[in-house]
C-alpha positions as CSV (number, residue, x, y, z in Angstrom):
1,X,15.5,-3.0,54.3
2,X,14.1,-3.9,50.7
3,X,16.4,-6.7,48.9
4,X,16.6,-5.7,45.3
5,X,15.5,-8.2,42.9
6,X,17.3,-9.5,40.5
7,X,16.5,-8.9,37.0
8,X,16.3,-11.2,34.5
9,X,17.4,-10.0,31.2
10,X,15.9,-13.0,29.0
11,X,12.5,-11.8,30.0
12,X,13.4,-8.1,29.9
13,X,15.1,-8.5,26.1
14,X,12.5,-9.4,23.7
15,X,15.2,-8.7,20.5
16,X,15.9,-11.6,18.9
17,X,19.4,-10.4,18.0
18,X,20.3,-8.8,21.5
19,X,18.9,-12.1,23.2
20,X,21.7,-14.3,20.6
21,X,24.3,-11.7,22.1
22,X,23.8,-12.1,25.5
23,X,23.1,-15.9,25.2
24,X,26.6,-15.5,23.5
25,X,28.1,-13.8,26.5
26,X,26.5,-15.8,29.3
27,X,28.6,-18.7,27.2
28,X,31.4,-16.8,27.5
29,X,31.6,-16.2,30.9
30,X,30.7,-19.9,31.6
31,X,34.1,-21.4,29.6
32,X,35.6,-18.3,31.1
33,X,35.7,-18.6,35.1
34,X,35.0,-14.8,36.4
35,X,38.9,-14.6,38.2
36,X,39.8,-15.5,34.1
37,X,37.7,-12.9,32.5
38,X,39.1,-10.7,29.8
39,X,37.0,-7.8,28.7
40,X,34.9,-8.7,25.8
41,X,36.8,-5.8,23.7
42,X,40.2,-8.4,24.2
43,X,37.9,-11.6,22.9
44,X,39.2,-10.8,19.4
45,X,42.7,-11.0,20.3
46,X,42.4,-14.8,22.4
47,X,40.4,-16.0,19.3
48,X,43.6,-14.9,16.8
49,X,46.4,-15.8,19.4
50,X,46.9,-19.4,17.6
51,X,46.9,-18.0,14.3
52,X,48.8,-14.8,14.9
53,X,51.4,-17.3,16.0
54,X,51.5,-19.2,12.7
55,X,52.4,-15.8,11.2
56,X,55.3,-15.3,13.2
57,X,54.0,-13.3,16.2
58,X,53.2,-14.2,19.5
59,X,50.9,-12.6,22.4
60,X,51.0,-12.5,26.0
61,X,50.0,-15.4,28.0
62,X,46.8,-13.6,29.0
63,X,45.3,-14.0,25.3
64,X,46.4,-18.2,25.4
65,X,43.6,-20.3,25.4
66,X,44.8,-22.0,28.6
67,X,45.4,-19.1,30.1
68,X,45.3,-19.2,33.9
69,X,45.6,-15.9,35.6
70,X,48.6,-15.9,37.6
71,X,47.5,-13.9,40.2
72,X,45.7,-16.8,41.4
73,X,49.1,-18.5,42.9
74,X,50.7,-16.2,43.9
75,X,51.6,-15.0,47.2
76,X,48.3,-13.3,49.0
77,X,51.7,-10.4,50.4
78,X,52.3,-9.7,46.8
79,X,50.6,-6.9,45.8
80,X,52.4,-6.3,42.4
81,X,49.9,-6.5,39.2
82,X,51.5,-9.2,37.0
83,X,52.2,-8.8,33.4
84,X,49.1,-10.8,32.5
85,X,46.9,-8.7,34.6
86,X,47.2,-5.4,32.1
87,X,45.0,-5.8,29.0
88,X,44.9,-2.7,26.7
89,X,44.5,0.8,26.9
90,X,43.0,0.9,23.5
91,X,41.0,-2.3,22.8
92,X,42.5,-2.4,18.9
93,X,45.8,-2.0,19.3
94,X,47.8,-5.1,21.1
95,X,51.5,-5.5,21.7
96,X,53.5,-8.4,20.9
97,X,56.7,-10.3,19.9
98,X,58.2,-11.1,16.7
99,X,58.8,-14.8,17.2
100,X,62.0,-15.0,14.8
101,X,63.5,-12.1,16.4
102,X,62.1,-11.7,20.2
103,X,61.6,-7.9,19.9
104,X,58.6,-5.9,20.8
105,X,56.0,-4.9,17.8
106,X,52.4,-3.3,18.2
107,X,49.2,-4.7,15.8
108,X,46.5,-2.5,15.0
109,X,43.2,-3.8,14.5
110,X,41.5,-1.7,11.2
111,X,38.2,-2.4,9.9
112,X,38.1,-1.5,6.3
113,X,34.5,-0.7,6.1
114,X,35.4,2.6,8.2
115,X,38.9,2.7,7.3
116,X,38.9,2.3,3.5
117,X,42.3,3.9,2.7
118,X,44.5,3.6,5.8
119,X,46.2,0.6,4.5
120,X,46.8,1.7,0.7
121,X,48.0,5.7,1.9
122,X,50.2,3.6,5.0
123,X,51.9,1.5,2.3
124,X,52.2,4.4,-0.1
125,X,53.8,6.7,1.8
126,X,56.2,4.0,3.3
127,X,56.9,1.7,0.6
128,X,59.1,2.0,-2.7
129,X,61.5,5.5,-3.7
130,X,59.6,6.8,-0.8
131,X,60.7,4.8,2.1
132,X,63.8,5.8,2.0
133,X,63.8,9.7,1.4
134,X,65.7,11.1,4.8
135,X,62.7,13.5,5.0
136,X,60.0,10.8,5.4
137,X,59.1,10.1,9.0
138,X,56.1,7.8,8.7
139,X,55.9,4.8,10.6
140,X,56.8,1.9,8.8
141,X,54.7,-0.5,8.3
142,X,56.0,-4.2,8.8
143,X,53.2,-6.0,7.9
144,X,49.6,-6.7,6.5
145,X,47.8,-9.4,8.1
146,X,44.0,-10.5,6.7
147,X,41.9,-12.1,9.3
148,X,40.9,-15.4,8.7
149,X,37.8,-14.7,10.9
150,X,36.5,-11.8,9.2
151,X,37.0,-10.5,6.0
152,X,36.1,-6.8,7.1
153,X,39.4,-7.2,9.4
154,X,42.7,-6.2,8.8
155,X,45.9,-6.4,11.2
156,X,48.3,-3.7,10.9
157,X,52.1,-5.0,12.7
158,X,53.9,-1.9,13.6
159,X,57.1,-0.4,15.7
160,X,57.0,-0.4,19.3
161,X,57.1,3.5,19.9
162,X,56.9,5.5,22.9
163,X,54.9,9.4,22.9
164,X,57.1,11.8,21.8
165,X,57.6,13.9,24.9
166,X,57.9,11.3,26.9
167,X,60.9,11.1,28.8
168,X,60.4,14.9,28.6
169,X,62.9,17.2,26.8
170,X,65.6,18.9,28.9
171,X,67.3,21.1,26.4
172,X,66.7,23.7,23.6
173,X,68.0,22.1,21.2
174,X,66.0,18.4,21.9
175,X,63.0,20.9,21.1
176,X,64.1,22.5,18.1
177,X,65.1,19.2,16.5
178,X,61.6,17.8,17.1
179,X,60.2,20.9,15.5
180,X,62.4,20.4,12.5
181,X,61.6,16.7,12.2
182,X,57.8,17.4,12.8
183,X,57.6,19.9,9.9
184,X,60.0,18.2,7.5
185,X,57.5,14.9,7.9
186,X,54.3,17.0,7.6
187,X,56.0,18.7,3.9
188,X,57.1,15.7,2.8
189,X,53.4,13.9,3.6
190,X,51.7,16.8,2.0
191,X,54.4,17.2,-0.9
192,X,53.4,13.5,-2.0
193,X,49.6,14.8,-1.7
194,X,48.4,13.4,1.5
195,X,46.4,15.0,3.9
196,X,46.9,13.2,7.4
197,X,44.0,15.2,9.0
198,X,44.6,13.6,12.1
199,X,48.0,14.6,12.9
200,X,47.8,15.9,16.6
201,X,49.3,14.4,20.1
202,X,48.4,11.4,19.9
203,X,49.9,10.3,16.7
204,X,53.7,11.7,16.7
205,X,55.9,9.3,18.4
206,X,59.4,8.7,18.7
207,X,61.6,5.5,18.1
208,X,63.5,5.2,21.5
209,X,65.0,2.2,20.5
210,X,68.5,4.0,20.8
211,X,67.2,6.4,24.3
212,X,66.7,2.9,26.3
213,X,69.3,0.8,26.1
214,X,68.0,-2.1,27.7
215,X,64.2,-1.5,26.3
216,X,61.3,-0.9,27.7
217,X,57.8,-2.8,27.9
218,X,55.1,-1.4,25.6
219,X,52.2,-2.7,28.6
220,X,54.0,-0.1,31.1
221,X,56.9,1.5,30.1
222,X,58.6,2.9,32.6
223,X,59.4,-0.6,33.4
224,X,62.3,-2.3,31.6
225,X,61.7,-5.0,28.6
226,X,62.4,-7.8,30.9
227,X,59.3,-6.4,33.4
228,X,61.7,-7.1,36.3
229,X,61.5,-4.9,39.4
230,X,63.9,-2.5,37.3
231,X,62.8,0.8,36.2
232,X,63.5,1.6,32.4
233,X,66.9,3.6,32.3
234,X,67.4,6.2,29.4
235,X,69.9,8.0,27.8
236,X,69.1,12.3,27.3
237,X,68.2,12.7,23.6
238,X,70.9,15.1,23.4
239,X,73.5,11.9,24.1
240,X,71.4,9.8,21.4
241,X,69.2,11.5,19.4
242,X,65.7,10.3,18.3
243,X,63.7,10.5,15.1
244,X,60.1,11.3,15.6
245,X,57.2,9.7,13.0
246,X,54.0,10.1,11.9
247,X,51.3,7.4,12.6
248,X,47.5,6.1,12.1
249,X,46.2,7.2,8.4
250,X,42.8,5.8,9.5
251,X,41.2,9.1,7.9
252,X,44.0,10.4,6.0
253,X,43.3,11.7,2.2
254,X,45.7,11.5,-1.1
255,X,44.4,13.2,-3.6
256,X,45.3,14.1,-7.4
257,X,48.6,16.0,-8.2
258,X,47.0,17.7,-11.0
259,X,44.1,18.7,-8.1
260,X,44.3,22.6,-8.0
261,X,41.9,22.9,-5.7
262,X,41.4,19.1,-3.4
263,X,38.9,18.8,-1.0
264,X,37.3,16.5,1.6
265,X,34.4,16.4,4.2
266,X,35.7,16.8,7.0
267,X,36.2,14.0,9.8
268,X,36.3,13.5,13.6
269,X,40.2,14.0,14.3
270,X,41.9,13.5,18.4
271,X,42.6,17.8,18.1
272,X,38.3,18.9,18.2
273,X,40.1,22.8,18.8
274,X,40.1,23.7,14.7
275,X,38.7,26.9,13.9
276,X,37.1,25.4,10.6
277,X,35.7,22.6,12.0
278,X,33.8,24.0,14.7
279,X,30.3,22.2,14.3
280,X,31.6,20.1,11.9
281,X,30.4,21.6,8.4
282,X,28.7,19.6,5.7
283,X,30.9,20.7,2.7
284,X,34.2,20.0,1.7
285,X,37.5,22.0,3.3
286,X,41.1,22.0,2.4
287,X,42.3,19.5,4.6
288,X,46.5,20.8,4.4
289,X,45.9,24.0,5.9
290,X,44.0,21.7,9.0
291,X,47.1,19.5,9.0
292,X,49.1,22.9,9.9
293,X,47.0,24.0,12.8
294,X,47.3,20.6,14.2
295,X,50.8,20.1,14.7
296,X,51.3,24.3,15.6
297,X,48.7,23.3,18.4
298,X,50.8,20.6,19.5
299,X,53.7,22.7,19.5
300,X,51.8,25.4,21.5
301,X,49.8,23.3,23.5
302,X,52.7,21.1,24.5
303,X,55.6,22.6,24.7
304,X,55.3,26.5,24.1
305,X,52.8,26.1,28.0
306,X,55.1,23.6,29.3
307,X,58.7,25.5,29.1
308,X,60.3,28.9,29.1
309,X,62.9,30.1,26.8
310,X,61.4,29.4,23.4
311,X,59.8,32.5,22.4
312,X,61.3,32.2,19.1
313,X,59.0,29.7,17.5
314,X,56.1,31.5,18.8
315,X,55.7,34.1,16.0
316,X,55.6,31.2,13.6
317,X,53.0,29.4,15.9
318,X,50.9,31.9,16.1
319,X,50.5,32.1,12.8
320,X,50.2,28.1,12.3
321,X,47.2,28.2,14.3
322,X,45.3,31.3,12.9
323,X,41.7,31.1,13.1
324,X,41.6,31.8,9.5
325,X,43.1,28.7,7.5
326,X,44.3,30.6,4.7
327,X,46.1,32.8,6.6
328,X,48.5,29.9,7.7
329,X,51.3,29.1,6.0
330,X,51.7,25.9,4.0
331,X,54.1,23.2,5.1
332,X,56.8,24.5,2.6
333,X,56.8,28.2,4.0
334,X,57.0,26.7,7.7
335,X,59.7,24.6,6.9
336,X,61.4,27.4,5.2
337,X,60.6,30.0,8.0
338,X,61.9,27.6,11.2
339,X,65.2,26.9,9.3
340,X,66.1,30.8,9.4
341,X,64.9,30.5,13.2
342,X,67.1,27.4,13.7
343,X,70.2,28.4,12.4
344,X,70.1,32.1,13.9
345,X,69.9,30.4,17.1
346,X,73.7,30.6,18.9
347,X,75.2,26.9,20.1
348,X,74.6,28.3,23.9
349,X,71.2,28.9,23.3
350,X,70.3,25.1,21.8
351,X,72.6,23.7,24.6
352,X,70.5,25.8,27.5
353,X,68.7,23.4,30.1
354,X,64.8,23.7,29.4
355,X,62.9,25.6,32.4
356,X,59.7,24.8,33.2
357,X,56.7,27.3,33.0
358,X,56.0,26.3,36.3
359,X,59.9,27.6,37.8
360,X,59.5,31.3,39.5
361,X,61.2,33.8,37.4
362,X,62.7,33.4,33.5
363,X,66.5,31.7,33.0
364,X,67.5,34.6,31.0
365,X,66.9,37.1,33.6
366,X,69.3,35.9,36.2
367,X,72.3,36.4,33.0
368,X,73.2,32.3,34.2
369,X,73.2,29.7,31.3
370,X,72.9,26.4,32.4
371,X,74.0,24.2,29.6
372,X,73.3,20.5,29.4
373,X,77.2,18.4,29.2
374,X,76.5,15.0,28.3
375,X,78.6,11.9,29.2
376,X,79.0,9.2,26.8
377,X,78.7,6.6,29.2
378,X,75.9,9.1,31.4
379,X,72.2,7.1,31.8
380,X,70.1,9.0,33.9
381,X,67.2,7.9,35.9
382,X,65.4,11.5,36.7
383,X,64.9,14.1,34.4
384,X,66.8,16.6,35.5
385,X,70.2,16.7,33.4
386,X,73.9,17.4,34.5
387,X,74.4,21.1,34.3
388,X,77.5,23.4,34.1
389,X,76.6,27.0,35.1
390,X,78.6,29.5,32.9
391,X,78.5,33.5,34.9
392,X,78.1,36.2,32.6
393,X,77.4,38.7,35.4
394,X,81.3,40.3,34.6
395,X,80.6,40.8,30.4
């Protein structure tokens, strides 16, 4: 059997540039032990631990520069992965702690060569008369941190959020109050002349600060804050509700409110399934009427394929997500149209448990309304709600 021969890149490599780099990395890994190793996206994070902590926030012990993984003594039975065994999903975003206060806060690394405006539309639309208009559900925005490293590199400190449908929704109403929060957020962005163009399912999250009483931790979080043995326990949002917010402007556009007609090139967004940007075309599009297929995709992708029982928004998705964008209604004509759905809908109806497409057979052919009777002192730890069956076979 042939032994394969080990290559040697240094002779392989005749860039002087790419040789630097890996001379760079093979230093690394040399002041770095291999059972020590962090991925060489998290390097950036262990060389701004000391100062990130001089501005008041504080990483996990896996980006200290004496770091020792704990794995190492630990017992060989335990096969639980330790906290400082997780590094990020997303190499640019980092959780942390507020040193002054203990609590949980995310930072976003932005470069502002490809993010020019994220930071100015962020603070815009978050800052001022603004913050504080009950309509507005943008992220807040705690912080501005300039590296001391790199002046291309800014570090964004933000809430600790969880995804919005996640724990999952168990009644009616937990869904039409998302909708209504979603489309007041997405009016009032576009009423101050922002285009989010990005605003799909991976950037509407909900503060569940109120949902988990005892936390949760943002490096797995289904576990509780403490990251004890302990599953995160949560309140329905029918027992606390939630407010739901808009986040990442990283290709967001504000444009001129004496613009009759604003325009941008179009730019890669997380939802590739617009009509109008199929190919991606080389000359400027109305962004808003983009914004409103988005978030009507992420109604019908997921909710509208994921439960029964809510055929009355779909008329008004349908027509969100039209393959021709100026047949879609703005922001202020959806807002308008779902507050005529919402308050024809009967208290039954927003109290009725959610049914999942997968369930044989539709609720509201059986004539039985299961509606969802919270506790005050209920926590539940599945997510399947406390029912009360209410017979209308006898009307």
């Amino acid at each position: 059997m042939k032994v394969a021969k080990k290559i040697d890149l240094d002779k392989l490599v005749t860039d002087p540039y790419v040789r630097e780099l890996i001379r760079q990395e093979k230093e690394r890994q040399r002041a770095f032990p291999p059972a020590s190793n962090l991925r060489s996206t998290e390097v950036f994070w262990r060389d701004h631990q000391v100062w990130l902590q001089e501005q008041g926030y504080m990483l996990r012990s896996r980006y200290h520069a004496d770091w020792v993984p704990s794995i190492l003594s630990r017992d060989k039975d335990d096969i639980r992965k330790p906290l400082d065994a997780y590094s990020p999903r997303r190499p640019h975003i980092l959780d942390a702690r507020k040193i002054a206060t203990g609590q949980f806060v995310m930072l976003k690394k932005i470069l502002k060569t490809k993010h020019r405006h994220e930071v100015d539309i962020h603070e815009y639309l978050t800052t001022g008369d603004l913050a504080s208009h009950p309509h507005n559900h943008c992220a807040p925005l705690y912080d501005v941190l300039e590296s001391p490293y790199d002046e291309n590199v800014v570090i964004l400190v933000l809430p600790l959020y969880r995804m919005f449908d996640d724990p999952p929704f168990q009644t009616v109403g937990e869904v039409v109050d998302f909708c209504r929060q979603i489309f007041e957020g997405l009016r009032f962005i576009h009423q101050n002349h922002v285009a989010h163009r990005d605003c799909g399912y991976m950037n509407i999250m909900m503060d569940a600060t109120d949902l988990y009483p005892d936390g949760f931790h943002p490096v797995c979080d289904i576990k509780d804050a403490a990251w004890s043995d302990t599953l995160a326990k949560h309140y329905t949002r029918t027992q606390t509700p939630v407010k739901y917010y808009f986040i990442d402007f990283g290709i967001s556009c504000r444009f001129d409110p004496d613009d009759p007609e604003p325009r941008a090139f179009p730019r890669g967004a997380g939802d590739k399934t617009a009509p109008e940007l199929s190919g991606m075309p080389m000359c400027p599009i109305d962004p808003f009427p983009t914004d409103v297929y988005y978030i009507g995709n992420v109604i019908r992708t997921n909710i509208l394929t994921v439960y029964q029982g809510l055929d009355f928004v779909t008329p008004l998705v349908n027509d969100m997500v039209s393959v021709d964008p100026k047949k879609r209604p703005t922001m202020d004509e959806v807002v308008e149209r779902f507050e005529r759905i919402r308050y024809a809908l009967p208290w039954w109806k927003l109290r009725a448990r959610l049914w999942s497409s997968m369930e044989d057979g539709h609720p509201w052919m059986t004539f039985t309304l299961n509606c969802h009777i919270p506790t005050n002192l209920e926590i539940v730890d599945a997510t399947i709600p406390r029912t009360l069956n209410l017979s209308f076979t006898d009307l």
